[in-house]
N, C-alpha and C positions, 0 to 999 in steps of 0.2 A: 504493500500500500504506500502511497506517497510520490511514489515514481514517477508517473506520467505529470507533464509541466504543460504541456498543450491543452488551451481550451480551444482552438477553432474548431468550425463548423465542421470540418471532416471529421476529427475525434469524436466529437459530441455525437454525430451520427453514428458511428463507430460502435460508440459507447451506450447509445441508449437506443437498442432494437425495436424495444416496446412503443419507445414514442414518446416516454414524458414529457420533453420540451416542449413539444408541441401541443401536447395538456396546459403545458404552465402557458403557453402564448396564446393559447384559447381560452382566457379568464375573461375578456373582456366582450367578448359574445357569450360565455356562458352567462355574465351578468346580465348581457342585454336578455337575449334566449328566454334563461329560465325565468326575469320577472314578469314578461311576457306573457311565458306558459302555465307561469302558476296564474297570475290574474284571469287568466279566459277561463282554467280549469275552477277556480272558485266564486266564478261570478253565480252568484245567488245561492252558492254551497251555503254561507255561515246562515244564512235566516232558513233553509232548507232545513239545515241540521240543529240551528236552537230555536226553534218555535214557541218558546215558553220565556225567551232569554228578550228579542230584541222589543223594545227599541234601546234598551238599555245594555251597557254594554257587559263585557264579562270583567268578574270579578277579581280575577288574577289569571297568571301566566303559568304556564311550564310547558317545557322542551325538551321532551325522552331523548336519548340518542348516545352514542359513543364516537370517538374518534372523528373521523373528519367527518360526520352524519352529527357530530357536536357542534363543533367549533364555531359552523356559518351561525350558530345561535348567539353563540360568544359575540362575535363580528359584527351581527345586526343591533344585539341588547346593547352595544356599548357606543354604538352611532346611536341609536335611540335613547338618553339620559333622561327626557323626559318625559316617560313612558308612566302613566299616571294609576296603574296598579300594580302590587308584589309580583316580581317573577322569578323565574328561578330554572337553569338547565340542571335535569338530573341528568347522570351520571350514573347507572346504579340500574336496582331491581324497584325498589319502591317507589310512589311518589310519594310527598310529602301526607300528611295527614291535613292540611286544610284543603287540598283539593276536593272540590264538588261538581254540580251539576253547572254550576256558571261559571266552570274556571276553565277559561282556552286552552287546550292542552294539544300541543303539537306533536306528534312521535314520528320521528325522522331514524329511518334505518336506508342507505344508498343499497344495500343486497337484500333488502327487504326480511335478514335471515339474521337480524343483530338477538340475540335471546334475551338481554337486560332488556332492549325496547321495544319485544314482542308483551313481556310480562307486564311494560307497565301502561301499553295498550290497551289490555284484558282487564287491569285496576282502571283504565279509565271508563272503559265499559261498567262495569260493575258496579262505578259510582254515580253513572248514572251521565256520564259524559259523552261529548261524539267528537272524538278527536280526529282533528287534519293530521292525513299519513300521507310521508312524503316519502316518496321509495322510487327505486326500479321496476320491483316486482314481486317478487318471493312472496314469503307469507303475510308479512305486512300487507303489502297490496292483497291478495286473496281476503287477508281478514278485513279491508276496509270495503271491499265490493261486497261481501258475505256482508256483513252489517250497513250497508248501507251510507258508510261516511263519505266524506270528502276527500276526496284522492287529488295530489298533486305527482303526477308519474313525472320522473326524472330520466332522462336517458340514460341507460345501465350502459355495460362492457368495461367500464374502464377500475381507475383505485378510485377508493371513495375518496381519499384527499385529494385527487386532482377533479373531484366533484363542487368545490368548496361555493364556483360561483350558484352553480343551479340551488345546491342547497339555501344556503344564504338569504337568495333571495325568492324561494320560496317561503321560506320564514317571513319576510318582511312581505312579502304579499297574502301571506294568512296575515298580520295583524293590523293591514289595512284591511281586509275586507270583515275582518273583528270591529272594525273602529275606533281602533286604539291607536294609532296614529296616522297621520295623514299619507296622501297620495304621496311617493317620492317618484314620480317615473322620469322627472326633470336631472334629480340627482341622479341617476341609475344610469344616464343617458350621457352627463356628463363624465363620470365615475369612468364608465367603459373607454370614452373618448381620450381621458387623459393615459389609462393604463396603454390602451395602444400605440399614441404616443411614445409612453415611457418605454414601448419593448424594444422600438429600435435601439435603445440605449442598453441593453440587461442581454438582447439574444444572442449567440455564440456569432451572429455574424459580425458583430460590434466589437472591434481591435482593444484589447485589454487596458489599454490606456486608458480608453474614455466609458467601460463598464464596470459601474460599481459592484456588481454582481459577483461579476470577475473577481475582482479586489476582494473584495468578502471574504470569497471561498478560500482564496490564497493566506488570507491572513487566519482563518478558522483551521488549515489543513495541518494535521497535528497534534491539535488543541481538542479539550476540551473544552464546549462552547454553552455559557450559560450566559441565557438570554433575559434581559430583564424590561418589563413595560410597567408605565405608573397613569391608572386610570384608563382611557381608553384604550391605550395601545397594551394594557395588561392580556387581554385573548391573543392580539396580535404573537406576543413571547412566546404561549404557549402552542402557536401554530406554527412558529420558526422552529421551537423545541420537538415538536413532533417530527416535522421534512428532516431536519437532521436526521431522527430517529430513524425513517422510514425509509427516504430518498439516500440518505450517504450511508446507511445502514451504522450508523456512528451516538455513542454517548453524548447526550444532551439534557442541558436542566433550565426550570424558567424558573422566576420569583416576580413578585412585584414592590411598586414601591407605594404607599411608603412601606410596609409590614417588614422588608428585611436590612431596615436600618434598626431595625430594634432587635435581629437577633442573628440574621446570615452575613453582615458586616464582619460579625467577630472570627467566622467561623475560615477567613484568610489569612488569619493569622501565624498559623503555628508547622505548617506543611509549606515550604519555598517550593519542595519537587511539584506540587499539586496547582502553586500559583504559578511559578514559571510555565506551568501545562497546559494553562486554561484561557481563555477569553473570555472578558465581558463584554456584553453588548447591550445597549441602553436604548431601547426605543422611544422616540420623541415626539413629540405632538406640540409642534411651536406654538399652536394655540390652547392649550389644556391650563389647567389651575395654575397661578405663577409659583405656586408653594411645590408642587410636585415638579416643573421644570429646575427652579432651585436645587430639590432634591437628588434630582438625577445628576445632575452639575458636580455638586458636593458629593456626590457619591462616589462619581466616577474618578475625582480628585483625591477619594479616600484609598480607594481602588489599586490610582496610580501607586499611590505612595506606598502599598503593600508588596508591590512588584506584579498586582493584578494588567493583563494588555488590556488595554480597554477601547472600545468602540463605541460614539457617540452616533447613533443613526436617526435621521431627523425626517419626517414624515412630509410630504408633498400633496397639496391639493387647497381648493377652495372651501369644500366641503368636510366635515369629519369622517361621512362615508370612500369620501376619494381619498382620505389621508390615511384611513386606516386600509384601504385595499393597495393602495402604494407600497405597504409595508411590507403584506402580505407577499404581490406580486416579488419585490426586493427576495424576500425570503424563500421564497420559491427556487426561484433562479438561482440561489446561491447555494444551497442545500444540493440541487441537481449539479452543481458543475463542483460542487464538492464530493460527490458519488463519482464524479468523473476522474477527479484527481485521486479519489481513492481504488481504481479499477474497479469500480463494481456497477451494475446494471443498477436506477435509481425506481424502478418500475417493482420488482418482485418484492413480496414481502413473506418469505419462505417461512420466518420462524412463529411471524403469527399466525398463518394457515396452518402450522402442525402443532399449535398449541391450541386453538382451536379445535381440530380434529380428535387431538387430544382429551379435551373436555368434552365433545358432545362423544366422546365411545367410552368415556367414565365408567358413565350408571350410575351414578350416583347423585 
């Protein structure tokens, strides 16, 4: 691992059979695409499915789902700050226990075959809920046509993380047509416009010079790379933390700020082999709270001075949805050309399918 120093266009073809780049360069019609799709698909679903609920709206939120069938929830709830009832992505087998019959409950599974967000499907049923299922197909889908809910079909084949746009913004088009906040198809329109934009800068056909993508990967290769966002850009971390994981097949951690100046500040202290090994990286939102910019500042000042490398990554757009898909897209790109420098294919995800397999031949 480590070897290969070439990013151009021929390597990267070389190196990714499956096709990821071309995933990650298709963000920006997945955005336009899926908001598109979900809005026609749920035009008159939500008063179809709560007949007892509108004209009033629903009572709170939640978001079933795992991994990249997660995240776009992440990505949407933290463009949307103010979103005027409790919500909450599970994560898990249960939902919360205040969930009810008026509480919007979205279950996003991209293989339709996720087991945490089949279970808390069947808890939403039970309670009396009609949740929007956003999938490909598999059972999710089966179980929303079996009961009658509202379906937002996603286009399968591919990895659910290079799914992030259709998800995403099916999310945000279930909680317009909730009426929990307003129409964005202005931003969504814009959002697309600047990322494609932004790829002639990030795609392997763009000379290393002037690609910070590039740059990125080269300064990450080696390293481990913990990624840190404060406030909005806090999901963004964890969706850089994951492409590491996935894409370069490489150890990766996120935190956010402020919660780890009160206790993972300390924790570079005492191991030089572990700081000289590692990268921080601070995601930035020039427009978010001045307290939290502060903080990242001072942080990464802290950082320095432990012998942490640090990387200040500053967010692009007019919008907070273009600023935080900027980020995304960045991350993307640099995870895959970091699988490149590591010889490895950034598409297969071998150990989770056999751990996977593993768990459903249990029995238990």
């Amino acid at each position: 691992m480590g070897a290969v120093t070439d990013l151009g266009p021929a390597r990267v073809a070389e190196a990714d059979p499956a096709g990821m780049f071309a995933q990650v360069a298709g963000l920006p019609r997945q955005l336009r695409d899926g908001y598109r799709l979900a809005r026609t698909s749920l035009a008159g679903a939500f008063l179809d499915a709560f007949p007892a609920v509108p004209p009033a709206r629903p009572d709170g939120l939640v978001v079933c789902g795992m991994g990249g069938s997660a995240i776009g929830a992440d990505l949407v709830l933290a463009a949307l700050p103010g979103l005027a009832v409790p919500a909450a992505v599970v994560r898990g087998y249960r939902l919360p226990a205040w969930v009810g019959p008026g509480t919007l409950v979205v279950v996003a599974s991209y293989s339709g075959q996720t087991e945490e967000a089949l279970a808390c499907a069947a808890q939403a049923r039970a309670r009396g809920c009609a949740p929007i299922c956003v999938t490909s197909g598999g059972s999710l889908g089966a179980f929303a046509e079996r009961e009658g809910l509202p379906l937002v079909a996603v286009p399968g084949g591919g990895q659910p993380r290079a799914a992030v746009g259709s998800l995403s913004m099916s999310l945000l088009a279930s909680l317009e047509a909730a009426g929990l906040c307003d129409e964005h198809a202005a931003d969504v329109a814009g959002t697309a416009a600047q990322l494609e934009a932004d790829d002639a800068r990030l795609c392997p056909e763009c000379e290393d010079e002037q690609n910070a993508a590039k740059a990125l990967a080269r300064k990450l290769e080696k390293r481990l790379a913990v990624v840190y966002g404060a406030g909005p850009t806090a999901p963004v971390a964890r969706r850089w933390k994951g492409q590491v994981n996935e894409n370069a097949k490489a150890p990766a951690f996120f935190n956010e700020l402020p919660e780890l100046d009160h206790n993972e500040l300390m924790g570079w202290s005492s191991l030089p082999h572990v700081t000289r090994g590692s990268v921080a990286v601070f995601l930035h939102d020039p427009r978010a709270d001045e307290r939290l910019t502060r903080r990242a500042e001072l942080t990464a000042r802290e950082y320095a001075a432990l012998g942490v490398p640090t990387e200040l990554v500053a967010a692009q757009g007019d919008t907070l949805l273009a600023r935080l898909f900027s980020l995304v897209q960045l991350g993307d790109y640099a995870s895959c050309y970091l699988a490149v420098l590591y010889g490895v294919d950034p598409t297969p995800v071998d150990a989770i399918q056999s751990f996977k397999a593993s768990l459903a031949g249990d029995g238990r």
